[in-house]
C-alpha positions, 0 to 999 in steps of 0.5 A: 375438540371439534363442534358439535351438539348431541341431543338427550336422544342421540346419547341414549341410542349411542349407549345403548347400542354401544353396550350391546354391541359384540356383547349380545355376540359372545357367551357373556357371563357362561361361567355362571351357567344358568345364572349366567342373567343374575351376573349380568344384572349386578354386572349392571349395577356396578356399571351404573356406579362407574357411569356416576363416577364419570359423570361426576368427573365431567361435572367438575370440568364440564369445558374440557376434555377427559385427557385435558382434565388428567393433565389438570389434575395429574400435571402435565407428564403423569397426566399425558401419559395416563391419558396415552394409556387410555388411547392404546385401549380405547384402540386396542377394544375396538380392535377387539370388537372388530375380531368378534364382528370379523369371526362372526361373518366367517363363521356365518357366511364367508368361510373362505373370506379372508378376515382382514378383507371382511374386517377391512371392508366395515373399517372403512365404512367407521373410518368415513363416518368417524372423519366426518365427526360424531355428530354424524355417527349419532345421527346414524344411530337414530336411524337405526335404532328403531330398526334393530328394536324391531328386529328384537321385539320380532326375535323374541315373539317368535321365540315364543310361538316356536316353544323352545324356551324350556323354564326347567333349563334356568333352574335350580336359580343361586344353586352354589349360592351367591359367592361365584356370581359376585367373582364372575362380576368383579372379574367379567360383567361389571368391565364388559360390557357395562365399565366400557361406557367410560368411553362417553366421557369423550362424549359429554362435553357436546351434550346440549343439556347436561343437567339430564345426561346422567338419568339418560345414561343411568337409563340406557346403562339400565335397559342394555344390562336388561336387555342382555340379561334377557337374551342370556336367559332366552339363550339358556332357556332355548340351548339349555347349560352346556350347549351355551357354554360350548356355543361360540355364538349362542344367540345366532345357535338360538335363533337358528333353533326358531321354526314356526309353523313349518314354513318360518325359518332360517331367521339367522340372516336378522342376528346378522344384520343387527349385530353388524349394526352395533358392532358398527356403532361400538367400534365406531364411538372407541375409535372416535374417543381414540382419535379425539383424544390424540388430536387434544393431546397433540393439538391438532386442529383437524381430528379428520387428519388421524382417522385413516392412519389410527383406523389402519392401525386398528385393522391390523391389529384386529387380526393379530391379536389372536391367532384364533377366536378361542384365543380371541375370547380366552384372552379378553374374558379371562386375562383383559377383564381381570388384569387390564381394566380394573386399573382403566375402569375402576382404580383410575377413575376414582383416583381422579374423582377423589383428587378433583374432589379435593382441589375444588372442596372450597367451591 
């Protein structure tokens, strides 16, 4: 792995931005209506958990990288192999989320852009930044994290002063009881966004204070779960339940909705902006987990060398994997996250915490 050294800071502004990414984007959690909030709130919870596992995990071999580690604990073929899987799906999301960023800029404002070219052109700006490692992608997401913090805090005054949020539109609150919501978050919210934060294990050996890492990470996990949470509840509040429901991206529907005093409007263009900023980073830290851990896999010394080969690859495969976005979603809200990665998120992980666990019981 290459040398570098990522402050408290850096890893809270790289996880926050990596768990809101293209989940700000998409309908997350609609099939529980307007308790659509509550499921992401327990989503969080659960995430919080599996952020400890891999913390934990980290803790027993703090030198060495996660596909070092497998093979340590599964020996070196079951371990390899394991490890390859989680390169095929680090790859495969961040093709995912460069679809949603693809569709999304379509849907906006390119109709007639072809969408390999509008995926193409941020690919190649995440393959430079990746090449040149991720000391320089955290870098760049201290400078924007403030920004996109603005543009929220800006989103949601004007939400207010506009008077769209209709309460009645939230309620009634638990109204077929607790029992669909915890189904919705053992199938959906609890792998996207929150489970997805397995990618840091990449990430924790260059953090320069590793005591605190956990209580940032627990934090960042924290605020995003909130974060989107509110934003489903203002999106609720504004569309109302079936208007979200068949919205492709409710967000941009909501904000769109936003005139104050007669003159403000058409704010869309900031949910533009901010969501290419985290879709950016969020395809951006998949794409450099993938990359890193081929090059620990293989030994190869300079990570750089595999950036363009895998981003091409990424690339191509953003375009195929669906034929439209209604596929695009269907597939990963319903067949991904409920056959795919709980063995990546879940199963896995504690396997591997429960054997380290064992062969260093005596330290």
């Amino acid at each position: 792995m290459e040398k570098a050294k990522i402050s408290l800071y850096q890893l809270f502004v790289l996880i926050l931005l990596f768990e809101l990414g293209s989940a700000i984007l998409v309908p997350l959690a609609s099939d529980a209506k307007q308790d659509a909030w509550l499921a992401i709130l327990f989503g969080m919870l659960g995430g919080l958990f599996l952020f400890w596992v891999n913390y934990r995990l980290f803790l027993y071999y703090p030198e060495l990288a996660p596909p070092e580690y497998m093979q340590k604990l599964l020996g070196k073929i079951l371990g390899t192999i394991l490890a390859f899987c989680y390169i095929i799906l680090f790859m495969y999301s961040a093709s995912r989320v460069l679809r949603d960023f693809g569709e999304m800029l379509l849907t906006f404002a390119y109709l007639e852009t072809p969408l390999f070219i509008v995926n193409a052109l941020l690919m190649l700006v995440i393959i430079y930044a990746v090449s040149k490692g991720i000391e320089v992608v955290a870098r760049t997401g201290e400078l924007f994290f403030f920004f996109i913090y603005f543009l929220a805090i800006t989103g949601f005054i004007l939400i207010l002063f506009s008077g769209l949020i209709d309460i009645n539109n939230l309620k009634p609150i638990l109204e077929q009881g607790i029992s669909p919501i915890v189904g919705l978050v053992l199938t959906q919210t609890l792998y996207f966004p929150f489970g997805e934060a397995i990618v840091f294990s990449m990430i924790f050996p260059y953090i320069t204070n590793r005591k605190k890492a956990k209580k940032i990470g627990l934090f960042a996990i924290g605020l995003s779960g909130i974060n989107l949470a509110i934003t489903m509840a203002i999106n609720i509040g504004v569309l109302g339940v079936d208007l979200t429901v068949r919205s492709q991206f409710p967000l941009l529907s909501t904000i769109q909705s936003i005139q104050v005093a007669d003159f403000l409007e058409r704010l869309d263009v900031f949910f533009m902006i901010s969501t290419v900023i985290c879709i950016y980073f969020k395809v951006s830290i998949y794409f450099y987990a993938a990359v890193a851990s081929t090059a620990v896999i293989f030994k190869i010394k300079e990570p750089s060398r595999l950036t363009y080969p895998m981003g091409m690859v990424i690339l191509f495969m953003s375009v195929t994997i669906a034929s439209s976005y209604a596929e695009h979603l269907k597939e990963g809200l319903k067949f991904v996250t409920r056959y795919l990665l709980p063995f990546f998120f879940i199963i896995f992980p504690l396997l591997l915490l429960g054997i380290a666990f064992l062969k260093n019981r005596n330290k």
